[in-house]
N, C-alpha and C positions, 0 to 999 in steps of 0.2 A: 247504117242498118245492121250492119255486120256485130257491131259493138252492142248495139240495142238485142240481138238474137243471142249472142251469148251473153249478157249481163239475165235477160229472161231465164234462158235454161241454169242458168249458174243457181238463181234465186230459187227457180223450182226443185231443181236435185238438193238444195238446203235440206231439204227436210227427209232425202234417202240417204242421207250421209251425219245426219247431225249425233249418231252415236257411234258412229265409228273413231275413234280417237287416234288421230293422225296416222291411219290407214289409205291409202288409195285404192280406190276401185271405182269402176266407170259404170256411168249410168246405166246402162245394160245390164251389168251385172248387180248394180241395184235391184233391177223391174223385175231379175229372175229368181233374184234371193225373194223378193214381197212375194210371188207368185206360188211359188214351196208352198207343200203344208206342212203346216210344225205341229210338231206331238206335242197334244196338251200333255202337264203331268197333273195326277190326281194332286186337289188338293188332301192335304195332310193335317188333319183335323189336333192340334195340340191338348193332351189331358183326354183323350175320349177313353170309356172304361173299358173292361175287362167283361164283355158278356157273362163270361160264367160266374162274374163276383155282384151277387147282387145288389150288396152294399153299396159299391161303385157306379152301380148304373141307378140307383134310389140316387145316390147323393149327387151324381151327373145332370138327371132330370130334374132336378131342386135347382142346381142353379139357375140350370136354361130358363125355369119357371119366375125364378126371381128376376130375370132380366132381360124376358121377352117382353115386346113392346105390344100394348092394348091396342087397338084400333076399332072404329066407331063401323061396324058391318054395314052401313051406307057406306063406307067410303070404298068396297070390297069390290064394290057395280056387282051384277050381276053373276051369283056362284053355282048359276048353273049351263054359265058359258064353259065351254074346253079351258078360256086360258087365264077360269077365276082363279089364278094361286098366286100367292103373296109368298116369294121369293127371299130371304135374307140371305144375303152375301157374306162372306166375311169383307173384315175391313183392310184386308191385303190386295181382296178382288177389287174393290171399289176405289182405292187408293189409284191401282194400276190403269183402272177404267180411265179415273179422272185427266191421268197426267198425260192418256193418249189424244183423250178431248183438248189440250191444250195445243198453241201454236207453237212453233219453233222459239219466236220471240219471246215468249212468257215464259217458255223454260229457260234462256237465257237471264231475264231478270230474276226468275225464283233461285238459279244455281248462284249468282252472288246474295243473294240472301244467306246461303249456308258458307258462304267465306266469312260472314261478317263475327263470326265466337272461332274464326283460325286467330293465329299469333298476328300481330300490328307487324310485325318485321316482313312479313311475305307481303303484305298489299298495304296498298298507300292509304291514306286517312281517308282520300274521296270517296273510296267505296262507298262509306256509310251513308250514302247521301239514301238506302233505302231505310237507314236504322229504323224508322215508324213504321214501316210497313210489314204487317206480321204475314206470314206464308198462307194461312187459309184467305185471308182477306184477297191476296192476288193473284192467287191459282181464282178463284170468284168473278175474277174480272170484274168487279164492281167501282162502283163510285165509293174511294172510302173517306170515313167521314177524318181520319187524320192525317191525310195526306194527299193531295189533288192528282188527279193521272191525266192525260191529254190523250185525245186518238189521232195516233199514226198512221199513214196512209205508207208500203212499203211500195217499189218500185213496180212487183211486180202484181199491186193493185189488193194485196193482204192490208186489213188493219187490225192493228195491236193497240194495247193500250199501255202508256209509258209513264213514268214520274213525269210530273211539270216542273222537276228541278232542271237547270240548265243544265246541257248533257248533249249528247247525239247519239242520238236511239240507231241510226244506221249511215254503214259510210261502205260506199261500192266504188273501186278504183279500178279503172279498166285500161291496163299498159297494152300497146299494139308496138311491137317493135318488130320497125320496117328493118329493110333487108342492107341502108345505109349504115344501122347503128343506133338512129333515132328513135326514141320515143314517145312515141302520140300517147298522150293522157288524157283522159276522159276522169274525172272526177264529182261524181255524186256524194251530197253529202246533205243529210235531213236534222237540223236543228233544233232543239227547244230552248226558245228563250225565254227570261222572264227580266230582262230590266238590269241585270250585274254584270256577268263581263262579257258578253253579246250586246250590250246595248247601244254600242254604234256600228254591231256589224259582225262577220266572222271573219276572224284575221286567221292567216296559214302560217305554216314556216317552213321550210324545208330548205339544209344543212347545203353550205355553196361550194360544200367539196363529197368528192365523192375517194374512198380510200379502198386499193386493194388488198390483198391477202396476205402481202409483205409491206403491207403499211407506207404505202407510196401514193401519194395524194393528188387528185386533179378536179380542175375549176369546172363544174359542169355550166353548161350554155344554156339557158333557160327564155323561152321565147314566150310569153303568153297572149293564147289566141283570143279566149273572152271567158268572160264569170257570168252565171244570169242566175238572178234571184226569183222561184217561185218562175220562172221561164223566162222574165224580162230583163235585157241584157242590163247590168251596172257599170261603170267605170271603176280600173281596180289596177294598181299598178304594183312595182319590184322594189322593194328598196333592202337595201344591202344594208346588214347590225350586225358588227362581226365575221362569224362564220356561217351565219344565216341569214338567209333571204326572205324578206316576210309580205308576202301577200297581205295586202292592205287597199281598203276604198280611197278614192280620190276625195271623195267628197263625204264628209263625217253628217251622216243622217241617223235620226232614233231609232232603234229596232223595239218596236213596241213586241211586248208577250206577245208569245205563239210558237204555230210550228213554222218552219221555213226548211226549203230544200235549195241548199245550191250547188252551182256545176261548176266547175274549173273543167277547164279547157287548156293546154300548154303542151309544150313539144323540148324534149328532153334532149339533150345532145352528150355525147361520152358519159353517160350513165353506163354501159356496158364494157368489161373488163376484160380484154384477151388475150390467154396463156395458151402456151403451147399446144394443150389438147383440146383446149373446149375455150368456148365463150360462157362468160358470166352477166346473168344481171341480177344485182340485189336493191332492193327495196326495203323499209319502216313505211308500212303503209299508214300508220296511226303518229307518227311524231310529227303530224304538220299540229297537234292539234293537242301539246302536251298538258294542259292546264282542264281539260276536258274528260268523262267518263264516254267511251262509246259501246254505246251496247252492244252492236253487232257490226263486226266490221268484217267486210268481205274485200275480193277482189279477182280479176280476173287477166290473166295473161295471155300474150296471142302475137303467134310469130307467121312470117309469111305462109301461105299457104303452100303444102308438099313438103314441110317442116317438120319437124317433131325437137321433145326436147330429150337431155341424156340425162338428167335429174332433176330433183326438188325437193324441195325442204320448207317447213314453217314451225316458225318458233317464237313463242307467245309469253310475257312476261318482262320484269324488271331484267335489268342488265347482267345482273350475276343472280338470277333465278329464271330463268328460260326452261320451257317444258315445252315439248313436243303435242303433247294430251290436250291441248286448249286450244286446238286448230286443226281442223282438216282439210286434206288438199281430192279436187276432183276434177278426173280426166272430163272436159266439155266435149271436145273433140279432139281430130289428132292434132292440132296444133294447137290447142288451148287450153292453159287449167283455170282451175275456180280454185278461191282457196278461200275458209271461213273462221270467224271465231266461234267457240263452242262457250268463251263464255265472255262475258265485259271486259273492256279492255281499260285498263283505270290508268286517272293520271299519273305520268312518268312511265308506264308500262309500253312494250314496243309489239308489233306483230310483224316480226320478219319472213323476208319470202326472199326464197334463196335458189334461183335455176340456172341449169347449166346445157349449153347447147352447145348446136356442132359448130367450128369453126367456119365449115362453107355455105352458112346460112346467112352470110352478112359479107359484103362487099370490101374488099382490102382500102384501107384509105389509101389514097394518094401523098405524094410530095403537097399537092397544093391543100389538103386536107389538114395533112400533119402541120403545115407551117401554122396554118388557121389555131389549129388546137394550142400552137406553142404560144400565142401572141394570147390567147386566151388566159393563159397560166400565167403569162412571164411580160404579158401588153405595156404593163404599166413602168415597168423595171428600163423592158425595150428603149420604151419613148423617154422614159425618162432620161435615161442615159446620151442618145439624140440629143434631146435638150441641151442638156448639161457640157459636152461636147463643143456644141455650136457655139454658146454663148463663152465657152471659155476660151477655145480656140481664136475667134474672132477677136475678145482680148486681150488675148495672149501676141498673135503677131500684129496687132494694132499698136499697141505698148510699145514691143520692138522696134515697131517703125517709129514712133515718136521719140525714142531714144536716139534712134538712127537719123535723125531729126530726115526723115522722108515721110515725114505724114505734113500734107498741104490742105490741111482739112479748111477752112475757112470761111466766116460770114462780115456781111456791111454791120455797122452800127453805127452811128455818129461818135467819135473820136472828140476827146475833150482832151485839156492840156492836164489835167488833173488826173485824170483817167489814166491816161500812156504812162505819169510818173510812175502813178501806184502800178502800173502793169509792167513797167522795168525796172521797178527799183522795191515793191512790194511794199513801200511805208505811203503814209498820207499826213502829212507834216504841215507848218506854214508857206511853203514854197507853193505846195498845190494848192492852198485855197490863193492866194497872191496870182496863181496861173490860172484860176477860174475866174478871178476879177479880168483880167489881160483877155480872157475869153471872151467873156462881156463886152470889151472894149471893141473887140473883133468885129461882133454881131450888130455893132452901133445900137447899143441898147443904151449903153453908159460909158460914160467917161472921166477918165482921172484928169484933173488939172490942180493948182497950187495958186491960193492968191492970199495975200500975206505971207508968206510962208506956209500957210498951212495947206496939207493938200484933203481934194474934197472929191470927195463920190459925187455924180451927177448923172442920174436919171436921164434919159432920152425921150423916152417911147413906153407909151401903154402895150402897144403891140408886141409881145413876146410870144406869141403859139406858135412859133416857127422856129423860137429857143428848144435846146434839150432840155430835158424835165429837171436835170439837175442845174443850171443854171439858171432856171425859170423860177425853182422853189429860192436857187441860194437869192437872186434879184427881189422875192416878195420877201426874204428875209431881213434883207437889208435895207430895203425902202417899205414906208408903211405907203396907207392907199392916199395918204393928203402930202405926204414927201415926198420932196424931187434931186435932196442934196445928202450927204452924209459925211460930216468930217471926222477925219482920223486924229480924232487924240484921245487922250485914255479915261476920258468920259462916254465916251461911246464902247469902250471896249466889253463890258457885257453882252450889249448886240454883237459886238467882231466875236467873242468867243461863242455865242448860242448859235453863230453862222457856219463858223469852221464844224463844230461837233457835229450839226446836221449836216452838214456837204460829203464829211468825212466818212457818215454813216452813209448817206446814200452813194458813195462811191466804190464803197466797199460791199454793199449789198448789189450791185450793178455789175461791179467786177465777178459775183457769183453767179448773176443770170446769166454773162455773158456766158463762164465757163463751163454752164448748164446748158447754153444753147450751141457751144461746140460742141457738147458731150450728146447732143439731141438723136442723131444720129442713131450711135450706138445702144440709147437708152430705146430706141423706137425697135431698132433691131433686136437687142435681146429681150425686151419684154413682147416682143409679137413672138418668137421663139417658146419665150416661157407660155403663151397664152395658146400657140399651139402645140406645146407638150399637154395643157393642161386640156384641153381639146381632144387629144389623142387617147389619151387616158381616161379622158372622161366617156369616148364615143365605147367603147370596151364592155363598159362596166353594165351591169343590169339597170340601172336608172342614169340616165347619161347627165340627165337636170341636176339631178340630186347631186353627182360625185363631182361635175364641176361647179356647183356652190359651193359644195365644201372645199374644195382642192382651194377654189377662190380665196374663201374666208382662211382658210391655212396661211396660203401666200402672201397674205395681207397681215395675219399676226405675225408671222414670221420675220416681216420685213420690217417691223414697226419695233419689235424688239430687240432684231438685230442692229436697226437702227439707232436704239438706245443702248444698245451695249457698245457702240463706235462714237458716242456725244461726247464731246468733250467736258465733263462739268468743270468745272471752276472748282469745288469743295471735295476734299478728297473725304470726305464724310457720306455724300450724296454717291460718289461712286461706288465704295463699300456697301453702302446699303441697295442702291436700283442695281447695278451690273449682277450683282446673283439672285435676284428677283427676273431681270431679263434673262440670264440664260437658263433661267430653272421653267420659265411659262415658253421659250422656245422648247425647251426638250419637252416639256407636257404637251403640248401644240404636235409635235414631231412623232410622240408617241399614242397620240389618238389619233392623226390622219393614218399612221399604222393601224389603224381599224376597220378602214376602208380601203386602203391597197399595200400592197408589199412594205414590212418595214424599212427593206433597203430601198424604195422606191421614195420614202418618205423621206432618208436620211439625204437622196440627192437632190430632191426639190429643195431643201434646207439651205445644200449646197451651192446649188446653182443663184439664190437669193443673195445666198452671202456672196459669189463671186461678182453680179450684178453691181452689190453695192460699195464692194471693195473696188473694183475698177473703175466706176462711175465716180468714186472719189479723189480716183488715181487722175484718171483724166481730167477732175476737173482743178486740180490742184494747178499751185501756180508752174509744176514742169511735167503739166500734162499736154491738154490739147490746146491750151494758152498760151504754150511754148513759140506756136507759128507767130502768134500777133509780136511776144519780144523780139523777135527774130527781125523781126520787121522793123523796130521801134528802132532797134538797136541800127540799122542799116538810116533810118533818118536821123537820129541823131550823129550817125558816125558824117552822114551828108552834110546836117547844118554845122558842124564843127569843119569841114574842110572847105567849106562853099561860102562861110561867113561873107565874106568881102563883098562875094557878086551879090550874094541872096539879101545881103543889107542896102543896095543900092537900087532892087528889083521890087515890082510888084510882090512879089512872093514873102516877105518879110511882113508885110500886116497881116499875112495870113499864118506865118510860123510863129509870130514874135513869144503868143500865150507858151509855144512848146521851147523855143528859145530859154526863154526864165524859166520852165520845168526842170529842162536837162539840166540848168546851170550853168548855159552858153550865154549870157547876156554880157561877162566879159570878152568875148569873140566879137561884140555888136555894138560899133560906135554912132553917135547921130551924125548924118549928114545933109545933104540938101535936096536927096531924096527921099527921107525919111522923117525930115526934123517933123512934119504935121502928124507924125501917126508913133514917132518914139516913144513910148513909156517905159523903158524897161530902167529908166533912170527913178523912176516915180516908184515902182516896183520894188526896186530893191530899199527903199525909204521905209512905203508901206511895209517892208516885211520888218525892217527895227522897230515898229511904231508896236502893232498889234502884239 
């Protein structure tokens, strides 16, 4: 109510103040100046003659004769009333008469009329949006026939009549700044649309930094409470372009022609500047809305009550043409001013308001105040840094430990004889497919024997789902679905070599999950890290949805191209060409998410990607986190090499034998009479001269 009682008087002193040109004086001193009586001065009749020269007054009365107006003595009414006389004015009297009949607002659009024959360098092209409209036509207030006008309804229940060119005939901004520092906004703002760039709506903007007097810059906190159209509330949110934050609809609906009035609603935080002797707050009350003419724009300012301010100032114009003369400021009360434009405020032009108050009018921030403002400024840099931190540290002494071979990191898998070679000896050769047959043999799926001389594959069992998947595929490779036998000689060696290449592949692509699934860990750790930096940063920001899709979509290019700039290609042609293509779309990626938070905040997100995928490489390399399983390999085969004897006489040798012939222990392994039913490894090393 408070806001509504001075927005009223502000709108009604409009018009005791609209020729004062940025002068201050309070309403009272208004009401007592109107109340004076002021000394007419005679008029002063130009060319009247010379009494004594008769000529002069012959040739004076000729003219008046010639350009006095006839009129039809009916139209006189009755002349023998007292107050039958037909008065002729001059046309300076009548001029004067007219322009006191007029509103506040119509003097405002007539005085850009006489801007429009100034210089093109003082005002922007939009002015001319009145170019058709000639100055009697709308001092007349009429409907004219070439060019449409619309009726305005003002706030405080005046209506005008305005261009139906899109524009904003009036914009009332009401600051209340509490005694925290805050600023409570109230924003009124009366539209004409017609279908161009209001047609899905009025979009705001206003600047996400706010800069003091020595050019030191801070992030203002912008909270918005509601926007309602014509009174009904809309859905309307923040989104962060740059340095500007733009007030924008959720939902994109038509704005059909007409007039519209709408209200912004928001709570300003460190808008307010504090030096030594005074407190500052400044404002551009007209740049949320630079692509717009507005015709009258006011606004009103209002500190705690028992307040007062120690200055003010308003200044109207382009950047480097500011004049004082095209705004006036007026004391509402002792703690409030009004402040008006005297004439349109055209696009790119600014209406500054500029007051300065006492320091003990606003509450000292605190430690927990000041922290808040810094994470504000510097949130994103913060978390970022956290981030980047964690995930390096983590591994960095993780590394350490595996060098230090003290990392026991470890998972099950099913262990193939094939498998263990390539994971201690790094190749995958004929020995390991020879120890995947032996595998087989193990599982009682199939079995090697020799009859004539020659020796033959032989099928078991349909039942393999209880095989590993790469025994199961190299088994369907080898036997088709109507075979149950396969001899080895070098008529079949097409199938022995289409058998190795796929065993080989899948052995080597298995050896990567596995190193993927030791690495799993760390990969879960640092990316919940990166997804709570990106969380962190994102909750900060004025649209928290918005800046972590984008941060998302960042982190996802980012990682896809640094991913190609680490590919091995084959072609040293291919690398020339893609690797500066990758790192020319990462630093582009790098330097637009610097659009939405701190560049250096952008340059460690980068970073912490690339450290993710560089140690995630590390680890899973063959002397990464794979290191534990050789470690291990190495400790059974150093067993089956010293235990030969027992372990060939033991149960346990039909179960080693496949790893037996991997290692190249089958010389360590002779047949006996507890082994002669399950020996192949004589068969084995055949098989490996044949294929």
């Amino acid at each position: 109510m408070k806001k509504l009682f001075l927005a009223i008087c502000f709108t009604m002193c409009l018009l005791l103040v609209c020729r004062s040109f940025a002068e201050v004086s309070t309403i009272e001193e208004a009401e007592i100046e109107s109340r004076e009586p002021k000394a007419v001065e005679p008029i002063k009749l130009v060319g009247l003659p010379n009494p004594k020269n008769i000529r002069e007054v012959r040739a004076f009365f000729k003219k008046r004769f010639q350009t006095a107006i006839v009129s039809d003595s009916a139209d006189l009414g009755d002349l023998n009333k007292t107050n039958a006389m037909d008065i002729q004015h001059s046309s300076e009297y009548i001029a004067t008469m007219q322009e006191k009949k007029k509103s506040t607002f119509q003097k405002i659009y007539e005085r850009a009329l006489g801007r429009i024959d100034k210089p093109h360098a003082e005002f922007s092209p939009d002015t001319v949006f009145y170019e058709q409209v000639k100055k009697q036509d709308l001092a007349g207030n009429r409907q004219l026939p070439n060019i449409a006008v619309v009726p305005v309804k003002l706030p405080n229940g005046e209506k005008v009549l305005a261009p139906a060119r899109e524009h904003i005939p009036y914009l009332l901004v009401s600051y209340d700044i509490l005694p925290t520092g805050s600023v409570n906004v109230d924003e009124e703002v009366i539209v004409v649309a017609n279908g161009e760039k209001l047609k899905n709506g009025l979009l705001k903007l206003m600047p996400k930094f706010t800069t003091s007097r020595s050019k030191v810059k801070k992030k203002l906190d912008i909270t918005l409470l509601s926007v309602t159209l014509n009174g009904k509330e809309v859905p309307y949110r923040l989104t962060e372009i740059g340095n500007n934050i733009l007030f924008e609809p959720k939902k994109t609906e038509a704005l059909e022609p007409g007039v519209y009035t709408y209200r912004f609603k928001y709570l300003l935080d460190r808008k307010l500047w504090y030096y030594d002797e005074f407190t500052e707050f400044y404002t551009d009350i007209t740049s949320g809305y630079p692509n717009l003419v507005i015709g009258s724009a006011n606004a009103v300012v209002s500190v705690p009550d028992g307040k007062s301010f120690m200055s003010q100032l308003t200044m109207t114009g382009y950047p480097k043409y500011l004049a004082t003369n095209r705004s006036v400021i007026a004391h509402l009360s002792s703690n409030a001013l009004g402040f008006a434009s005297l004439t349109p405020v055209n696009a790119g032009e600014g209406m500054h308001i500029l007051t300065s108050l006492d320091k003990t009018v606003f509450n000292k921030p605190g430690l927990g105040q000041r922290f808040v403002w810094f994470i504000t400024d510097y949130g994103d840099i913060f978390f970022a840094i956290l981030g980047f931190l964690a995930i390096f540290l983590s591994y960095f002494f993780s590394w350490k430990m595996i060098k230090e071979n003290k990392s026991r990191l470890s998972i099950h898998f099913k262990q193939t004889a094939s498998l263990n070679r390539y994971i201690l000896k790094g190749i995958y050769d004929k020995r390991s497919f020879v120890s995947a047959l032996l595998d087989l043999v193990r599982y009682k799926t199939m079995d090697i024997i020799t009859e004539n001389k020659t020796i033959i594959l032989v099928k078991k069992t349909d039942q393999i789902q209880n095989l590993p998947l790469g025994l199961r595929k190299l088994l369907e490779m080898l036997f088709s679905r109507n075979d149950s036998s396969l001899e080895v000689k070098s008529k079949n060696n097409l199938k022995f070599d289409r058998a190795v290449s796929a065993h080989e592949k899948y052995i080597k692509r298995y050896f990567k999950f596995l190193a993927w699934r030791l690495n799993t860990f760390y990969l879960i750790f640092s990316l919940s890290m990166l997804a709570l930096t990106v969380l962190a940063i994102s909750y900060i920001a004025i649209n928290p949805l918005e800046t972590s899709l984008i941060l998302t979509s960042a982190i996802l290019t980012i990682m896809f191209y640094l991913w190609i700039l680490r590919y091995p290609f084959a072609s040293k042609l291919m690398k020339y060409i893609v690797w500066p293509l990758a790192g020319i779309f990462v630093l582009i990626t790098v330097m637009l998410l610097g659009v939405y938070v701190h560049f250096f905040c952008a340059l460690l997100i980068a970073a912490t990607v690339y450290v993710i995928l560089e140690y995630s490489s590390r680890l899973s390399a063959k002397n990464g986190l794979i290191k534990n399983k050789m470690l291990d390999l190495e400790k059974l085969k150093k067993y089956l090499s010293v235990n030969a004897p027992l372990i060939s006489k033991g149960v346990e040798f039909e179960i080693q034998q496949p790893n037996i012939f991997a290692f190249e222990l089958e010389d360590k392994y002779e047949p006996n009479t507890k082994n002669e039913e399950i020996y192949r490894l004589d068969l084995a090393k055949e098989i490996l001269k044949l294929i």
